[in-house]
N, C-alpha and C positions, 0 to 999 in steps of 0.2 A: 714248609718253614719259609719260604721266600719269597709264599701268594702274603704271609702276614704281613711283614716289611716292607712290600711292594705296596701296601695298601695304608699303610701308615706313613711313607711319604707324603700323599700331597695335605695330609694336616699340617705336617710339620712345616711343607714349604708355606702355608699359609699364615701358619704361625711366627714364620720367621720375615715373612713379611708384613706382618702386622705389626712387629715389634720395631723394624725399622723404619717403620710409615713411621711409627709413634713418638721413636728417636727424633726421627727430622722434625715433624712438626714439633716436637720441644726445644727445639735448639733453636726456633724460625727459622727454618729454610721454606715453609709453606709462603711467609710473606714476603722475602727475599724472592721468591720465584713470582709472585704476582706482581710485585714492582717493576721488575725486567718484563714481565709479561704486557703491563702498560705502557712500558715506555719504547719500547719494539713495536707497537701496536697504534703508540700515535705519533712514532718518525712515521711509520709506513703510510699513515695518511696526510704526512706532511702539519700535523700541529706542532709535535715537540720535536 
C-alpha cells in the first residue's frame, strides 16, 4: 500500500507545480521578473 502512494507523489508534485507556474504567469510575475532581470543586467555593464 505504500509502494502506490510513494509513486503517486511525484505526479502530484508536478502537478502542483504546474499549477503555480500557471498562477504566476497569470498574475505577471514572468514579466515583472524579466524587467528586473534587464535592468540588473544593464547596471552591471554600466548602461542603465
Amino acid at each position: 500500500m505504500n509502494g502506490n502512494s510513494s509513486r503517486k507523489l511525484p505526479f502530484f508534485l508536478i502537478l502542483l507545480s504546474l499549477l503555480l507556474f500557471l498562477t504566476g504567469f497569470n498574475l505577471g510575475e514572468a514579466a515583472f521578473v524579466w524587467e528586473r532581470a534587464v535592468q540588473i543586467c544593464l547596471s552591471c555593464i554600466g548602461i542603465g
